[in-house]
NUSE-24249 format. One line per field, with one value per residue: residue number from 1; x, y, z of N, C-alpha, C, O in turn. Coordinates in steps of 0.05 Angstrom, whole numbers. Layout:
residues N
volo	c(NUM; ...)
nxx	c(X; ...)
nyy	c(Y; ...)
nzz	c(Z; ...)
caxx	c(X; ...)
cayy	c(Y; ...)
cazz	c(Z; ...)
cxx	c(X; ...)
cyy	c(Y; ...)
czz	c(Z; ...)
oxx	c(X; ...)
oyy	c(Y; ...)
ozz	c(Z; ...)
//
This chain:
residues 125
volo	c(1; 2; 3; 4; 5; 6; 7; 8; 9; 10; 11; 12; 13; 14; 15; 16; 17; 18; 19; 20; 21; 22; 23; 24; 25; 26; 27; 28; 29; 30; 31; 32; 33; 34; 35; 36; 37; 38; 39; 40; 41; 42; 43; 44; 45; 46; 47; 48; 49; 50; 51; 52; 53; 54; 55; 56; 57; 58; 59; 60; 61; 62; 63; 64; 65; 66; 67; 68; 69; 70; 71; 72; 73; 74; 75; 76; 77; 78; 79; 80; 81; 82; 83; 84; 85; 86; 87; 88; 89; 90; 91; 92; 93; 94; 95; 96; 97; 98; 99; 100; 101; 102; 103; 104; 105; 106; 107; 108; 109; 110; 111; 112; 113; 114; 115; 116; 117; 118; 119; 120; 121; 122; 123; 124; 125)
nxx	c(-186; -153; -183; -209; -222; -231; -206; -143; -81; -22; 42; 95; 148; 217; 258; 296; 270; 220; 207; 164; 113; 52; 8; -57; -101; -131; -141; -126; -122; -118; -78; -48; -85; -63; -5; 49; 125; 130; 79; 47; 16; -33; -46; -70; -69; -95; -77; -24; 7; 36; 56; 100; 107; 100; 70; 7; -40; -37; -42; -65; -24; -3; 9; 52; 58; 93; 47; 62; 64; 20; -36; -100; -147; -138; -194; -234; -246; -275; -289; -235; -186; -107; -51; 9; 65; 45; 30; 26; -22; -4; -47; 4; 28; 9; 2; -6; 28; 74; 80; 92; 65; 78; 68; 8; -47; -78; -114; -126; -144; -113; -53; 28; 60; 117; 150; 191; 218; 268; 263; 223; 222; 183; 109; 53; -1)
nyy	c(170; 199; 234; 297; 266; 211; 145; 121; 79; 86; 74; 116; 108; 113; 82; 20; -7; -1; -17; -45; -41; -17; 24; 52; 110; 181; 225; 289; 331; 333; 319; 372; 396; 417; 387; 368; 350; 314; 299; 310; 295; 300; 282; 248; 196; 135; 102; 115; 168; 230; 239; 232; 166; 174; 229; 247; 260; 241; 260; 242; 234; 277; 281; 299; 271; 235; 223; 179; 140; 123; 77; 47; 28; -46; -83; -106; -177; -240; -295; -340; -394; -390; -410; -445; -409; -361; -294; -243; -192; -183; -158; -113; -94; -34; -33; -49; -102; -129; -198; -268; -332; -382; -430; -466; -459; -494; -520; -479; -437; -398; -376; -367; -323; -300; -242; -201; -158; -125; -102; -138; -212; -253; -265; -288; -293)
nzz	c(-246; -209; -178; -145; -61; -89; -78; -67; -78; -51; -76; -37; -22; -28; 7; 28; 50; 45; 2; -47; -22; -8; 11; 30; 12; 2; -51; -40; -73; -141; -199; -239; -295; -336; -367; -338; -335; -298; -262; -202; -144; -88; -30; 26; 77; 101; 132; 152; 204; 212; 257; 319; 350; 414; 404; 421; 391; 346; 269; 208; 160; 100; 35; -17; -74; -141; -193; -230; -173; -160; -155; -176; -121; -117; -137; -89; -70; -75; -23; -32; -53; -51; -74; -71; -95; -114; -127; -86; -51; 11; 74; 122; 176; 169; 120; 44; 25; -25; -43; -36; -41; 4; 37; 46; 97; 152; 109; 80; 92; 122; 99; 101; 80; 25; 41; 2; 19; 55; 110; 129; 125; 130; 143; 168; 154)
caxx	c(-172; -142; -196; -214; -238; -217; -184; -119; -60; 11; 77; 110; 164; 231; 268; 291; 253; 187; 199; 134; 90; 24; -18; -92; -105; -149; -132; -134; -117; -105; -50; -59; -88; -37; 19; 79; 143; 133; 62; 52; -14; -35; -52; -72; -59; -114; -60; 4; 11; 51; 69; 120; 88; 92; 48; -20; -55; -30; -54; -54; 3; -3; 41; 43; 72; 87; 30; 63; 66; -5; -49; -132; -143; -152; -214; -240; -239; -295; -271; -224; -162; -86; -32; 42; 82; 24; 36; -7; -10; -18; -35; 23; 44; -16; 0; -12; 58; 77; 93; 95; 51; 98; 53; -28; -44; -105; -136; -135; -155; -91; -23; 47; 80; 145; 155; 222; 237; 291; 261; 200; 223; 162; 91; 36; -30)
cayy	c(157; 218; 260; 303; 244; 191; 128; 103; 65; 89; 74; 138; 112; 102; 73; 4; -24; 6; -26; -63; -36; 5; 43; 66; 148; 203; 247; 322; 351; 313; 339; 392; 383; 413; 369; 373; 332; 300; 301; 307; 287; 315; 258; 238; 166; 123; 98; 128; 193; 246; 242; 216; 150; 191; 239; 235; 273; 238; 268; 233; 236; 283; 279; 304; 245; 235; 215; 143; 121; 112; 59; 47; 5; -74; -98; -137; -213; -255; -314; -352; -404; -380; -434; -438; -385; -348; -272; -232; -174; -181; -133; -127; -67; -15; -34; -73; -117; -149; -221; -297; -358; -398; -449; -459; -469; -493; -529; -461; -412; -382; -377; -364; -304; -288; -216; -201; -127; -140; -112; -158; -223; -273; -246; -303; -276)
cazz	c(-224; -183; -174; -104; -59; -98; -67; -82; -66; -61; -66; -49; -6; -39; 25; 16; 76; 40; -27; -54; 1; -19; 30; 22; 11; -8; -65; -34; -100; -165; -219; -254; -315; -354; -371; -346; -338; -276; -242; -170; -130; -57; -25; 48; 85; 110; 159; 169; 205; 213; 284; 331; 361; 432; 408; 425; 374; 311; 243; 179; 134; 76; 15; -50; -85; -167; -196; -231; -155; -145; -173; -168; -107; -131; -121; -64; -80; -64; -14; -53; -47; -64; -85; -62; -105; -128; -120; -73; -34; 42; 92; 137; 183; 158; 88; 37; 17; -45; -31; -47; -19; 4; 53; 54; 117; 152; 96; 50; 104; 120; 86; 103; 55; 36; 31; 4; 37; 74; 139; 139; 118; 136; 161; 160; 147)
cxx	c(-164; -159; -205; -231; -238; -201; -165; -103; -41; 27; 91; 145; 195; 260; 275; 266; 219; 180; 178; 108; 70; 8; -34; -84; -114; -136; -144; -138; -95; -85; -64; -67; -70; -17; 35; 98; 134; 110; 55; 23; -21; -56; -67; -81; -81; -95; -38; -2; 38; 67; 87; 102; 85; 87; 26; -36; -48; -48; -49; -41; -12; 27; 42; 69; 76; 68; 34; 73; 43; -23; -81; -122; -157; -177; -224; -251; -264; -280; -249; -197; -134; -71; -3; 54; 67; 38; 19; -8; -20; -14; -24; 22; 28; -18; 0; 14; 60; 98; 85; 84; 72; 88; 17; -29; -79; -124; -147; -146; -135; -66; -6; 59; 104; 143; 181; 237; 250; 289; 238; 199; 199; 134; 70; 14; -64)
cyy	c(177; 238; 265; 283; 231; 170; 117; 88; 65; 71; 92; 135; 93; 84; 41; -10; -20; -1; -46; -60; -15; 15; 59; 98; 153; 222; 271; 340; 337; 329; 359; 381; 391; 395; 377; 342; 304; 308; 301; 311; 292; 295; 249; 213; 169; 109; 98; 158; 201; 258; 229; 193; 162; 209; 234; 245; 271; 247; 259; 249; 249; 295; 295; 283; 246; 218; 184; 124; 115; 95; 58; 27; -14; -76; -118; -172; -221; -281; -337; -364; -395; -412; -424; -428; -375; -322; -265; -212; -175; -160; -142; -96; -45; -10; -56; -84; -140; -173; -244; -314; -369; -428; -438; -480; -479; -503; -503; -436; -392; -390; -348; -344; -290; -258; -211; -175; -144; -123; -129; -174; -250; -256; -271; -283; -310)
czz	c(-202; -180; -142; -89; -61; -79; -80; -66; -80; -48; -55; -24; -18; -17; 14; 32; 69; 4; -28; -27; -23; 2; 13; 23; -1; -28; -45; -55; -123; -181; -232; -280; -340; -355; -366; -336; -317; -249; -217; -164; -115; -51; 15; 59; 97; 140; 165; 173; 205; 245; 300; 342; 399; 436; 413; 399; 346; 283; 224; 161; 109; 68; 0; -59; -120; -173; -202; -204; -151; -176; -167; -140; -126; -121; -103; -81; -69; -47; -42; -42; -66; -57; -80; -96; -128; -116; -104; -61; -12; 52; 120; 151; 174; 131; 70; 18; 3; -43; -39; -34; -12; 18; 44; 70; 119; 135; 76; 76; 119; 107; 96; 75; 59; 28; 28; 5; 59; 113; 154; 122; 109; 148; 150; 170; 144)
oxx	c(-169; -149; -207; -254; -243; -184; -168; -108; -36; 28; 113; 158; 197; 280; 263; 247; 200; 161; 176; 91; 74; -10; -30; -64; -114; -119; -167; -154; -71; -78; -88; -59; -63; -14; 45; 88; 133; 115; 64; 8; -20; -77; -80; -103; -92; -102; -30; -12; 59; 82; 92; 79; 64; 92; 21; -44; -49; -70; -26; -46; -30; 47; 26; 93; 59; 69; 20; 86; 41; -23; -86; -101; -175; -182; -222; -261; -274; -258; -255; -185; -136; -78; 6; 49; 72; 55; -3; 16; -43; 5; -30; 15; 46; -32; 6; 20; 53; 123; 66; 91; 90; 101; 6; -21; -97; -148; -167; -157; -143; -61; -13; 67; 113; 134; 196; 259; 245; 303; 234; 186; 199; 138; 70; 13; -87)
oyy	c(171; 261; 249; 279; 218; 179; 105; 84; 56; 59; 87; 154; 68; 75; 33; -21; -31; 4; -63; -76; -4; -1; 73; 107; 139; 237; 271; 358; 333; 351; 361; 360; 376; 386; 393; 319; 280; 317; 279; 327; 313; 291; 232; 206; 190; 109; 83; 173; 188; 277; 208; 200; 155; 219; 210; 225; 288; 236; 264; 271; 236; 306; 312; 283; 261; 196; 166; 103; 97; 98; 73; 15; -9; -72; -143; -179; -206; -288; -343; -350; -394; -430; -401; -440; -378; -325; -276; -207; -169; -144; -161; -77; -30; 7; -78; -71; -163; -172; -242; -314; -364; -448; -416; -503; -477; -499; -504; -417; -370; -414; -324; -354; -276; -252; -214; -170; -163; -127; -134; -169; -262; -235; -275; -265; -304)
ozz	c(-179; -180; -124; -99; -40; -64; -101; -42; -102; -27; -64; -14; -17; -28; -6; 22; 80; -11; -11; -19; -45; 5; -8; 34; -21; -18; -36; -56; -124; -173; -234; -288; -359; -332; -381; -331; -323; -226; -208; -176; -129; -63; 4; 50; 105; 163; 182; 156; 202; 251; 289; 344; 409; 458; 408; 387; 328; 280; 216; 152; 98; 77; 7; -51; -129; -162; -192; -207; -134; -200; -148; -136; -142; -98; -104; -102; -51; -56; -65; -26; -90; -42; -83; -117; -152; -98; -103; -57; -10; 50; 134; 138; 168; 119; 77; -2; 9; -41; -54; -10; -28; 12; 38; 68; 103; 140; 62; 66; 127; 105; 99; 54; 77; 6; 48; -4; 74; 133; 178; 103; 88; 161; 125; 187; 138)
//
């Protein structure tokens, strides 16, 4: 799973406003392979950087993160219909946010989700 290259998707942001979010990234450099207490990953973002937004020359965000924040990415889905208070993760804001059907709209081609971080209450997708 964490090897150089590798894609994943972290958590590594303990804020509350960034609880149940995941963003995409590149392992730089997986754990060591010794064992120790508390693993750490070197990581770089598919889309958050590291710059003020009035810089121009933004550079992706690297971390080193503990390793039980990151997970495989899920696999892509084939088209498919979701059901009111199914779980799901939408992408919201350059990440992907764990959240609740709450409406299917459209006859099944979009839905309404609740996300319940408390700075992005609603985000239809």
């Amino acid at each position: 799973m964490a090897r150089n290259g590798s894609n994943s998707s972290v958590n590594p942001f303990e804020d509350e406003g960034f609880r149940g979010s995941w963003y995409t990234a590149t392992v730089l450099r997986p754990p060591p392979k010794k064992a120790s207490r508390k693993p750490r990953i070197r990581l770089q973002f598919d889309t958050l950087t590291d710059a003020d937004e009035e810089e121009r020359a933004a550079k992706p965000l690297r971390e080193n993160v503990d390793l039980i924040l990151v997970r495989p990415i899920p696999p892509r889905e084939s088209r498919r219909q979701f059901r009111v208070d199914e779980d799901v993760d939408a992408f919201h804001n350059d990440g992907w946010w764990e959240g609740v059907v709450i409406a299917v709209l459209d006859g099944g081609d979009r839905y309404s989700i609740f996300l319940p971080t408390p700075i992005y209450q609603n985000a239809e997708h």
